[in-house]
VEXLUMVEX-530185 format. One record per residue: residue number from 1; x, y, z of N, C-alpha, C in turn. Coordinates in steps of 0.2 Angstrom, whole numbers, always signed. Layout:
BEGIN
k,nc1,nc2,nc3,cac1,cac2,cac3,cc1,cc2,cc3
NUM,X,Y,Z,X,Y,Z,X,Y,Z
...
//
This chain:
BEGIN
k,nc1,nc2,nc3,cac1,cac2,cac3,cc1,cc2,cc3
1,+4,-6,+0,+0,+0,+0,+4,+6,+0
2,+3,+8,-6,+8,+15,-4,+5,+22,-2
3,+11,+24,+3,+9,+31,+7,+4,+36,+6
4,+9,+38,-3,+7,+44,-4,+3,+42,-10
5,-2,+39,-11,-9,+34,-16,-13,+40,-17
6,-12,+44,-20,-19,+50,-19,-25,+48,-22
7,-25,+43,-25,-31,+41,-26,-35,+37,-19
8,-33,+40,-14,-36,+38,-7,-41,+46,-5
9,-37,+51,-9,-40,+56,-7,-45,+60,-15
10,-46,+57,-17,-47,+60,-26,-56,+60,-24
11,-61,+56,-23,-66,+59,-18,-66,+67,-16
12,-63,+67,-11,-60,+74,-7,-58,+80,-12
13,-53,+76,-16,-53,+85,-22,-57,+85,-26
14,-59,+80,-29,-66,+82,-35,-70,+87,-30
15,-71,+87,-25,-79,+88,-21,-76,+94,-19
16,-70,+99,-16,-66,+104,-16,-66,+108,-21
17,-64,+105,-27,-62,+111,-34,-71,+109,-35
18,-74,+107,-36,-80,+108,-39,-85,+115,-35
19,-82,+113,-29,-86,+118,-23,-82,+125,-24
20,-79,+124,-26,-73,+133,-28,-78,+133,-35
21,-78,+128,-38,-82,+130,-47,-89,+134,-44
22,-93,+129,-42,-100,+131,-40,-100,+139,-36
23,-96,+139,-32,-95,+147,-29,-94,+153,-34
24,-90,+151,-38,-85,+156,-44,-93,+156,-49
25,-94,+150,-51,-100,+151,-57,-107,+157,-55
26,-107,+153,-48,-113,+160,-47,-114,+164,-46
27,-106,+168,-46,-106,+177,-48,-111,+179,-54
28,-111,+173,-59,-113,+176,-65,-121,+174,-65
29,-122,+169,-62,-128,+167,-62,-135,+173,-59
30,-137,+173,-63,-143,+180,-64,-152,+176,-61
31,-152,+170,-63,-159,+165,-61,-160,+167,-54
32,-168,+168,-54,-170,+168,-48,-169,+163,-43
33,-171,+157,-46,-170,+150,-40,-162,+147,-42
34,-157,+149,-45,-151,+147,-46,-152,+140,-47
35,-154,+140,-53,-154,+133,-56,-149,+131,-59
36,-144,+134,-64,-135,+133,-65,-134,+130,-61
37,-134,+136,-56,-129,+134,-49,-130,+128,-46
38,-140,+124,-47,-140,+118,-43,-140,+114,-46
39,-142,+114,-51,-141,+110,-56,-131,+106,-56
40,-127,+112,-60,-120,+111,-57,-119,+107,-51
41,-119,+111,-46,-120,+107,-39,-121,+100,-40
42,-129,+98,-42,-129,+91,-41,-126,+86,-45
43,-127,+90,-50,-121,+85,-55,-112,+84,-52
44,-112,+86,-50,-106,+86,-47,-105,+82,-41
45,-110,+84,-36,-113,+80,-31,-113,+71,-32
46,-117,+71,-37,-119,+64,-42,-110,+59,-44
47,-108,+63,-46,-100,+63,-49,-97,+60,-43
48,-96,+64,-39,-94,+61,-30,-96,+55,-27
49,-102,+54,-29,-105,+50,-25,-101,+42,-30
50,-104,+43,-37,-103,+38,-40,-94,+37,-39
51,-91,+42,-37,-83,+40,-35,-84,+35,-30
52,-86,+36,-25,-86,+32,-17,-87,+26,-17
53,-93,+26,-24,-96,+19,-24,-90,+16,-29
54,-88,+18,-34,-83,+11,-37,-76,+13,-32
55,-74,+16,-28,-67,+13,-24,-71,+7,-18
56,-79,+8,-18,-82,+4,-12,-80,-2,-19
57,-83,-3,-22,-84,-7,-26,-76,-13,-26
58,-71,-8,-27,-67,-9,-28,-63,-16,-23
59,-65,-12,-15,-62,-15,-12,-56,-15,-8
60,-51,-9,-7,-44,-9,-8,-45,-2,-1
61,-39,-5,+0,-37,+2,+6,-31,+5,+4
62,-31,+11,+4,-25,+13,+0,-25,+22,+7
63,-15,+23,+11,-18,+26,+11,-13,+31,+8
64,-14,+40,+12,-8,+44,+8,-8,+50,+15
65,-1,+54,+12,-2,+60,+16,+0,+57,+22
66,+7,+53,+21,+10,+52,+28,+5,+48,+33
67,+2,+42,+29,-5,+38,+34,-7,+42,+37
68,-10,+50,+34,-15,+54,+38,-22,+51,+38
69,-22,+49,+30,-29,+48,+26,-29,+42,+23
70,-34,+39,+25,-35,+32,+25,-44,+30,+19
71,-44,+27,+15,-48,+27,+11,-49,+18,+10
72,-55,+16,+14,-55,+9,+14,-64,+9,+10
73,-67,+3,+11,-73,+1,+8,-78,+6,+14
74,-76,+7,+19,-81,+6,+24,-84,+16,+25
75,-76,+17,+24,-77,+26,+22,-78,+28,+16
76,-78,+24,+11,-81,+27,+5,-90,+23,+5
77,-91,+21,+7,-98,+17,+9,-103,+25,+14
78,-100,+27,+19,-103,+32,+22,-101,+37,+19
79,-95,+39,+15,-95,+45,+10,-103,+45,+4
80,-103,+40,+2,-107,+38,-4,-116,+41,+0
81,-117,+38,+6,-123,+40,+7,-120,+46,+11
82,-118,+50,+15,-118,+57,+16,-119,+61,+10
83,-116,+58,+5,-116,+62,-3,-125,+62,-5
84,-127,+57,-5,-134,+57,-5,-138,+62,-4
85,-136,+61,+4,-139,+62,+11,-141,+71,+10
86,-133,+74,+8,-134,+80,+5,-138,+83,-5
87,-138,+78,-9,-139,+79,-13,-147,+79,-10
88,-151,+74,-9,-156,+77,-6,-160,+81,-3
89,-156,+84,+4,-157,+90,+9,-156,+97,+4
90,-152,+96,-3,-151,+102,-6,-159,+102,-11
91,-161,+95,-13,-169,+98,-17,-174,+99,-14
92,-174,+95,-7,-180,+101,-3,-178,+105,+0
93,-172,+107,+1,-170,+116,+4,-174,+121,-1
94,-173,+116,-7,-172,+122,-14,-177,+128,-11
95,-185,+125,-12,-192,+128,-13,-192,+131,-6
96,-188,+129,-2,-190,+130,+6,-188,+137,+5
97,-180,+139,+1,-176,+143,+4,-176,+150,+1
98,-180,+146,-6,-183,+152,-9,-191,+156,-8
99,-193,+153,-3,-198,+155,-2,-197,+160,+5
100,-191,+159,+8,-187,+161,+14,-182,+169,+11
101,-181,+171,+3,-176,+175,+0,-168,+171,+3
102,-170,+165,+4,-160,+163,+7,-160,+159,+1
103,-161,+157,-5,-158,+154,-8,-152,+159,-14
104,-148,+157,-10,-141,+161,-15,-136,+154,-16
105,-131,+156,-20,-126,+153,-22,-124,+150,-16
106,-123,+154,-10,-117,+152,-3,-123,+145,+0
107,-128,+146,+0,-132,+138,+2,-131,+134,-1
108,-127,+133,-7,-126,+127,-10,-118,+126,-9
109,-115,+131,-10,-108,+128,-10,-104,+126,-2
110,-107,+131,+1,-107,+130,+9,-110,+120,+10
111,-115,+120,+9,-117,+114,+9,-111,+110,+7
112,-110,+111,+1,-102,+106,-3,-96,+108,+3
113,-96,+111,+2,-89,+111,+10,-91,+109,+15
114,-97,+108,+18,-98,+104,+26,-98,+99,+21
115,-101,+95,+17,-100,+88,+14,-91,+87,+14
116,-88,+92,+12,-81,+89,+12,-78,+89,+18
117,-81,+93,+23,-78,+92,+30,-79,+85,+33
118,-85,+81,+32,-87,+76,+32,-81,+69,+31
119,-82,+70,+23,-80,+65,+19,-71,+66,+23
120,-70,+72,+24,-62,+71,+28,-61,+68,+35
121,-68,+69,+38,-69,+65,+46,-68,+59,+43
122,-72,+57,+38,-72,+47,+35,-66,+44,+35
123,-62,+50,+30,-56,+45,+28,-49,+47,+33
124,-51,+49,+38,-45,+53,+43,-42,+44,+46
125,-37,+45,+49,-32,+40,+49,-29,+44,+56
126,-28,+48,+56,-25,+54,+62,-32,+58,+66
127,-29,+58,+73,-34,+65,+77,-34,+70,+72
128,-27,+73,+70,-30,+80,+69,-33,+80,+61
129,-33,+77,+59,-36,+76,+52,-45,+76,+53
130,-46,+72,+60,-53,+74,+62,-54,+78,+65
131,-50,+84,+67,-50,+89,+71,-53,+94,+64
132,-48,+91,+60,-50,+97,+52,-56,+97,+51
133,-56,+90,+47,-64,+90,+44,-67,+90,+49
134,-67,+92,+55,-73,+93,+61,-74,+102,+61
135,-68,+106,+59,-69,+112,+62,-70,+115,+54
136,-69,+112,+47,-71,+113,+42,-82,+111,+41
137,-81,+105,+43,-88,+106,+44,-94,+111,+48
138,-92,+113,+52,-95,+116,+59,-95,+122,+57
139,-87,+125,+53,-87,+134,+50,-94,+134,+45
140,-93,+129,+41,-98,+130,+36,-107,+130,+39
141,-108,+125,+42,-115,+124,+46,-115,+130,+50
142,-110,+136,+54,-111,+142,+57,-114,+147,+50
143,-111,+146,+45,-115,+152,+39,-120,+151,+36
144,-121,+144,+35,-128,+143,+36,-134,+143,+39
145,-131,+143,+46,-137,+145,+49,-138,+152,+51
146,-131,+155,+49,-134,+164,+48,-137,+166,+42
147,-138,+162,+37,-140,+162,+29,-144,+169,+31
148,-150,+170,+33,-154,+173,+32,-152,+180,+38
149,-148,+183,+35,-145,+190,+40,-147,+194,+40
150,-154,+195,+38,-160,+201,+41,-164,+199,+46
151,-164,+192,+48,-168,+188,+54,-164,+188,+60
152,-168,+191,+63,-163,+191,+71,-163,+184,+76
153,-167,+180,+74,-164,+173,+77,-161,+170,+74
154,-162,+172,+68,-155,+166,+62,-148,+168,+67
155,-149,+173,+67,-140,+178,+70,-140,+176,+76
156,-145,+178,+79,-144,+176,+87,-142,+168,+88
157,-145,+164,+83,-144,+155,+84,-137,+153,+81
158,-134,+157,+74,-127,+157,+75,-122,+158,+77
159,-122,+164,+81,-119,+168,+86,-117,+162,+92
160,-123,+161,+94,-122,+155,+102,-119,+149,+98
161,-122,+147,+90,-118,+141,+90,-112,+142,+88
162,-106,+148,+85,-101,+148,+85,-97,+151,+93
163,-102,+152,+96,-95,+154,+104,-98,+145,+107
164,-102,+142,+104,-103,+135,+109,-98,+132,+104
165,-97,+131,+97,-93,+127,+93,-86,+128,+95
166,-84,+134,+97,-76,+139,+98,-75,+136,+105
167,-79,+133,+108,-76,+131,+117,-77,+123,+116
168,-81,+120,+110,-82,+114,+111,-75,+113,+108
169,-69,+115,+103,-63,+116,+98,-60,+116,+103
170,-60,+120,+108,-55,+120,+114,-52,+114,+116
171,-60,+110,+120,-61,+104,+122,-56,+100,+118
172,-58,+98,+113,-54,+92,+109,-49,+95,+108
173,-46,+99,+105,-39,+101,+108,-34,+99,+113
174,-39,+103,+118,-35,+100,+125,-33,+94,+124
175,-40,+89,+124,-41,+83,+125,-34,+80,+121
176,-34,+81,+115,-29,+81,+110,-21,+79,+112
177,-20,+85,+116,-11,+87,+116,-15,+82,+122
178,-20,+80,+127,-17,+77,+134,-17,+67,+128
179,-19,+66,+125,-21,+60,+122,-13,+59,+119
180,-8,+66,+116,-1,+64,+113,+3,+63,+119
181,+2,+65,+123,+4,+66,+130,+6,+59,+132
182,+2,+55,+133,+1,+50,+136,+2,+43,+130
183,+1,+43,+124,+5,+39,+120,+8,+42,+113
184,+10,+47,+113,+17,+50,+109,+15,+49,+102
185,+8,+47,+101,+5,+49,+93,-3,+51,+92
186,-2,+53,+85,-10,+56,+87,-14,+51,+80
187,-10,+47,+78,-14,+40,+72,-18,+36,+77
188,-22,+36,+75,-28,+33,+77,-22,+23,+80
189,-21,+20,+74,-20,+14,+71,-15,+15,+78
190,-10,+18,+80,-3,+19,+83,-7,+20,+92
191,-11,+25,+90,-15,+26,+97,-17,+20,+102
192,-22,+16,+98,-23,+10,+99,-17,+4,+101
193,-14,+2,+95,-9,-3,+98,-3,+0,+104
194,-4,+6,+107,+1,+9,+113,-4,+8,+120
195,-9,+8,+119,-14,+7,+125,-12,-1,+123
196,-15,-3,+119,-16,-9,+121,-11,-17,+124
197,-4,-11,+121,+3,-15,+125,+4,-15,+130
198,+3,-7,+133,+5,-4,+137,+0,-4,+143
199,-6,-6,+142,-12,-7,+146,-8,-11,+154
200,-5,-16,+154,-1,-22,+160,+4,-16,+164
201,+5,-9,+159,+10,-4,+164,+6,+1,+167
202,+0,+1,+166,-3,+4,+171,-6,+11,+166
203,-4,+12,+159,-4,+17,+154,-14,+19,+155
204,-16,+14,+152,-20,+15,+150,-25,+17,+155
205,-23,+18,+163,-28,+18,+171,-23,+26,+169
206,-18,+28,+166,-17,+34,+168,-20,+40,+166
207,-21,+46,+172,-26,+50,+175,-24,+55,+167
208,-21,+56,+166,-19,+60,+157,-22,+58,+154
209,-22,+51,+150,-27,+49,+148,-35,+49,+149
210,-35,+50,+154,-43,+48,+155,-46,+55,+154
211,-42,+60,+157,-45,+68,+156,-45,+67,+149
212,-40,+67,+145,-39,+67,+139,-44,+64,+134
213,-48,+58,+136,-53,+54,+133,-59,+59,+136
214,-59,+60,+140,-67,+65,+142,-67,+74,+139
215,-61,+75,+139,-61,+82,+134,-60,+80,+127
216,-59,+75,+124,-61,+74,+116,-68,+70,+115
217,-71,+65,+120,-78,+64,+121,-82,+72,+120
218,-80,+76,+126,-84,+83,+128,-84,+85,+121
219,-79,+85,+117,-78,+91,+112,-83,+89,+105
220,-82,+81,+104,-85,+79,+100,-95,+79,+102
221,-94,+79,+105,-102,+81,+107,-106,+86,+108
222,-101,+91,+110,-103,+97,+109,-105,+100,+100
223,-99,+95,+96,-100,+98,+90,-106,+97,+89
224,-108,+89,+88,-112,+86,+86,-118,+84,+90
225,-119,+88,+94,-126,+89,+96,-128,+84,+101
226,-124,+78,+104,-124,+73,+106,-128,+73,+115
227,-131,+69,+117,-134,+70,+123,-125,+67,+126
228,-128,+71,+135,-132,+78,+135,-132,+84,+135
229,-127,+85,+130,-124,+90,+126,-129,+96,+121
230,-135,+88,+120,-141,+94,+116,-144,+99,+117
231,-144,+98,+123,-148,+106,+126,-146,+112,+125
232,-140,+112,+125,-136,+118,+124,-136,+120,+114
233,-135,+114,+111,-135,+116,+105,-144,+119,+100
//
């Protein structure tokens, strides 16, 4: 398996450059319901998805970027229905957004960039590669729910959710360096087998560790809305 395989991450860039095209295109785009633009979008979308499905298909794990990023059957399987998941959520937003005056360009590309902070969570191989596609997902989700900038709870709901996203970042952070701390990597694969050797020397009862496991628990829950963390989001 080679390191630097980019074809581990070729999902990732199509869905990136596409989402800079769809942004660029829409300067010029004049239609009321930004049909180019969705239309583009989804086709492009469609194109992503059918990627995910033939390396699923495929069957092969290849990874690159210094084993940051890791592309097996199982992360191109949940890229493939995330891709869906938003190609969907983009044709009922449509009529929703336009009848709201928020359907512009930034709703659709904005969507492409939280889908590619996603597809980055999937194929992450390292913490901080999920720290990425976590805090690239979460920017995006914060502009969209200030879409509508003449609404004062649109604003006021993005506002708390970017100073509650910005402390939940902290958290996993922290959590982060006390997690390198305690076993001297941040690869998932490396993480794992140092606890697991190291479990008979008392590592894995160690008090570093364990804050370390509850401030990247805390963080990732707070992103993601997880009980009982919901209330606050």
């Amino acid at each position: 398996m080679n390191e630097m395989n980019w074809l581990a991450i070729a999902p990732e860039i199509v869905l990136l450059v596409m989402a800079c095209v769809v942004a660029l295109v829409d300067l010029w785009v004049t239609h009321p319901r930004r049909t180019p633009t969705y239309l583009l979008a989804q086709a492009s979308l469609a194109a992503v998805a059918l990627m995910h499905l033939s390396h699923f298909d495929a069957g092969q794990t290849f990874y690159a970027v210094q084993r940051m990023v890791v592309a097996d059957p199982m992360g191109h399987l949940l890229g493939f229905f995330a891709t869906i998941a938003v190609m969907v959520s983009l044709a009922y937003a449509r009529p929703y957004a336009a009848e709201r005056e928020m359907l512009k360009g930034e709703l659709i590309s904005l969507s492409m960039f939280s889908l590619l902070g996603i597809c980055v969570m999937l194929s992450a191989n390292n913490f901080l590669v999920i720290y990425l596609g976590l805090e690239l997902m979460s920017l995006s989700l914060y502009a969209l729910v200030a879409l509508r900038r003449d609404h004062a709870p649109a604003t006021e709901a993005a506002m708390k959710y970017f100073v509650l996203g910005a402390l939940a970042s902290g958290f996993l952070l922290y959590g982060l360096s006390m997690l390198y701390g305690a076993t001297g990597s941040l690869h998932i694969s490396e993480v794992y087998a140092r606890l697991a050797l190291s479990s008979g020397q008392g590592l894995a009862q160690s008090g570093v560790l364990v804050f370390g496991l509850v401030f990247i628990v805390a963080g990732l829950a707070f992103k993601l809305g997880a009980v009982p963390f919901h209330m606050w989001v």
